[in-house]
C-alpha positions in Angstrom: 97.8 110.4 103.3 100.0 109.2 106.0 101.0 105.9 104.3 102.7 108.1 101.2 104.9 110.1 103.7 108.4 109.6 103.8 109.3 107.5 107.2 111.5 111.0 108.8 108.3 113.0 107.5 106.0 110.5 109.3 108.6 110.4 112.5 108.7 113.9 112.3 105.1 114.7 112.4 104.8 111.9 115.1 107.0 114.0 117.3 105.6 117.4 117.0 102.6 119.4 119.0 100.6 118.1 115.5 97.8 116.2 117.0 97.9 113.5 114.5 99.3 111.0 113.9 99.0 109.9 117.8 99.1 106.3 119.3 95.9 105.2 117.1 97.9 105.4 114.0 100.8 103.8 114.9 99.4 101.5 116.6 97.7 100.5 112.9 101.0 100.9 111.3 102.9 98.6 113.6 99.9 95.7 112.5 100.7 96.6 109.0 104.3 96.5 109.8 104.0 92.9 111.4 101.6 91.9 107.9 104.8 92.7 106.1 106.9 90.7 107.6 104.8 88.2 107.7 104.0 88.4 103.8 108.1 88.5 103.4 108.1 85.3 104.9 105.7 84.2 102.8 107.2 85.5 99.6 110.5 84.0 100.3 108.9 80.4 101.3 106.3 80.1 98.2 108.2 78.4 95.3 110.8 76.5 97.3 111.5 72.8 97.0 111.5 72.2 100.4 108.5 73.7 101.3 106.7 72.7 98.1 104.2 70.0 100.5 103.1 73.7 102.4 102.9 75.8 99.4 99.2 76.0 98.6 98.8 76.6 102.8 101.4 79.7 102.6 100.2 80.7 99.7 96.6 81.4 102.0 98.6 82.6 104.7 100.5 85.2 102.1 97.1 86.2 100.6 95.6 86.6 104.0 98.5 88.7 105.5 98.7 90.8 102.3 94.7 91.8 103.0 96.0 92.2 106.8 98.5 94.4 105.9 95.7 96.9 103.9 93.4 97.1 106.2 96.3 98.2 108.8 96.9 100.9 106.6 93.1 101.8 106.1 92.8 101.9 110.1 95.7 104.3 110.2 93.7 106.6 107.6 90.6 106.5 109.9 92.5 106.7 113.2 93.6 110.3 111.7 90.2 111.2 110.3 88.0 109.7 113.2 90.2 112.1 115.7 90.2 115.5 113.3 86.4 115.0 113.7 86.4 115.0 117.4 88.9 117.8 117.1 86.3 120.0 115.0 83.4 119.2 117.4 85.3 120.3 120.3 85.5 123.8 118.3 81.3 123.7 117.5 80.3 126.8 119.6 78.3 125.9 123.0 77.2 129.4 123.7 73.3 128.3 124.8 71.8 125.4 125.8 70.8 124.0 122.5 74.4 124.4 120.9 75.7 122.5 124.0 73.0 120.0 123.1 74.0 119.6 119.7 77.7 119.8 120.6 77.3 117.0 122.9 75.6 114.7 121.1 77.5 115.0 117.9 81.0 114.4 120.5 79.3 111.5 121.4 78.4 109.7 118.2 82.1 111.1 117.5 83.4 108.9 120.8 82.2 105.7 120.2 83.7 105.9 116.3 86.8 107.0 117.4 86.0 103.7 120.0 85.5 101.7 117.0 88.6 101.9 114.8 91.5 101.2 117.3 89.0 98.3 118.6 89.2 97.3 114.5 93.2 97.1 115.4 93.1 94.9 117.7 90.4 92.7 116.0 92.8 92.6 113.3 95.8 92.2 115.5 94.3 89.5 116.3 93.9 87.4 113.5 97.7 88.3 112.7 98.8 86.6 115.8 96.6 83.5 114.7 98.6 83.6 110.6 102.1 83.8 112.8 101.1 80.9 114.7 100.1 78.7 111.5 103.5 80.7 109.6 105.9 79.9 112.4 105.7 75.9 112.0 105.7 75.8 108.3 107.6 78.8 106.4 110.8 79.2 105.5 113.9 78.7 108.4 115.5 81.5 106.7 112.9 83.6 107.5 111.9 82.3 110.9 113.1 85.3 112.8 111.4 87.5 111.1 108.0 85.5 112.4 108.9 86.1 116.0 109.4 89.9 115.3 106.0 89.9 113.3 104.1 87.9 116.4 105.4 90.7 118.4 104.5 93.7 116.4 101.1 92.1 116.1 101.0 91.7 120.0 102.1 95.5 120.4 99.6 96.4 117.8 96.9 94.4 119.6 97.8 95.9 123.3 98.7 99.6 122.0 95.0 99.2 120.0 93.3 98.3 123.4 94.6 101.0 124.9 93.3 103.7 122.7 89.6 102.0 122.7 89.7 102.5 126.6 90.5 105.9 126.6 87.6 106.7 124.6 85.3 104.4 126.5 86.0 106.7 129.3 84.2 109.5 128.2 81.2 107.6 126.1 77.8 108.3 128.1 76.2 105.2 126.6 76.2 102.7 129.2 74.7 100.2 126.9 77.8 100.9 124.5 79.7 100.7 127.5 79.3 97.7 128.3 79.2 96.2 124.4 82.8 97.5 124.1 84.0 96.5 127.5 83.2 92.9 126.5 84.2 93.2 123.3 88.1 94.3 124.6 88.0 91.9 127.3 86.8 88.8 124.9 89.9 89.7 122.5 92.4 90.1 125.6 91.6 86.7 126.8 92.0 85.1 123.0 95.3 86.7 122.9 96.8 85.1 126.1 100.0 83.3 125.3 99.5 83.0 121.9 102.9 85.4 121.0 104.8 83.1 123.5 103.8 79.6 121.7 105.0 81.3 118.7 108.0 82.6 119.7 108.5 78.9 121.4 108.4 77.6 117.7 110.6 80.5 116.5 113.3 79.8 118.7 113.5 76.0 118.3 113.8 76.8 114.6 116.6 79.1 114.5 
C-alpha cells in the first residue's frame, strides 16, 4: 500500500514512467497531510491550562481531523486502484463489435468511479478547511502556524482534487452524470471561496 512506503520510495515512484501514483493520490495525501497538522495542533492544545475553556471543542475538532486524516489515506488507496482498473480495460481486446461494446461500457462505468474518488477529495477537503477555520481562533499560539500551512494543504488538496474529477468528466458519455458532477464541483468551488484567506487572516494576527 502506498501509505506503508517509505517517503523517497513514494517520491521515487511518483517520479517514474510508473502510472501510479499520479496527481489523484497526492492530491489525497496532501488532505491527509493537512489532517495531520491539524491533529498536531490539536494534540499539543488538549490538556493546557490556558486553553482548558476550549478543550472539550478541540477535543471534537482532534477526533474529527483524526477521521479526516483516514479517509485521506483511504482515497489515496482508491485513487491507485480506481486508475489500474481503467488501465486493465483499456487492454480488454476490441477486435469485433461486441468486444468494443463491452470494452466501452465497462470504461465507462470505470470513468465515472475514477470521477468519484478525487470528487471524495475535495468533499473532504472541504470539511478540513471548515475544522481549520474553527482550529485557527481557538488552538494553541504555539501551534498557529502550523494551521495556516494545514488551511493551505487542504485548499491544494481541494483544487488539485477538482482537477482530476474534470479530467475524467471529459471523457464520461453520460450526460445526465455530466451534468450531476458538474454541479457537484461547481457547488464545492463556490463553498470554498475565501475561506483559506479568513483563516490565514486569523493565523497571521496570532503569530
Amino acid at each position: 500500500m502506498l501509505k506503508d512506503r517509505k517517503i523517497k520510495n513514494f517520491l521515487d515512484l511518483l517520479a517514474s514512467k510508473a502510472a501510479t501514483p499520479g496527481g489523484g493520490s497526492v492530491a489525497a495525501l496532501t488532505g491527509a497531510m493537512g489532517a495531520g497538522l491539524l491533529s498536531m495542533v490539536g494534540n499539543l492544545t488538549t490538556g493546557k491550562e490556558k486553553y482548558k475553556d476550549v478543550e472539550d471543542r478541540i477535543k471534537e475538532l482532534l477526533s474529527r481531523s483524526e477521521n479526516l486524516r483516514i479517509e485521506f489515506e483511504g482515497l489515496m488507496e482508491s485513487d491507485v486502484a480506481v486508475f489500474n482498473e481503467l488501465m486493465a480495460i483499456m487492454k480488454l481486446p476490441r477486435a469485433t463489435e461486441e468486444e468494443k461494446e463491452k470494452r466501452d461500457q465497462k470504461m465507462q462505468i470505470a470513468l465515472v468511479e475514477a470521477a468519484k474518488v478525487p470528487l471524495a477529495v475535495a468533499q473532504k477537503s472541504k470539511e478540513l478547511i471548515d475544522c481549520c477555520k474553527e482550529i485557527a481562533g481557538i488552538g494553541s499560539k504555539n501551534a498557529i502556524s502550523d494551521v495556516g500551512v494545514g488551511v493551505l494543504l487542504a485548499e491544494a488538496a481541494f483544487h488539485s482534487a477538482i482537477i482530476n474529477v474534470k479530467i475524467n468528466l471529459n471523457l464520461i458519455k453520460d450526460e445526465k452524470i455530466k451534468e450531476e458532477l458538474n454541479e457537484e464541483i461547481n457547488n464545492l468551488t463556490e463553498s470554498v471561496k475565501g475561506e483559506k484567506d479568513q483563516v490565514l487572516e486569523v493565523v497571521l494576527r496570532r503569530l
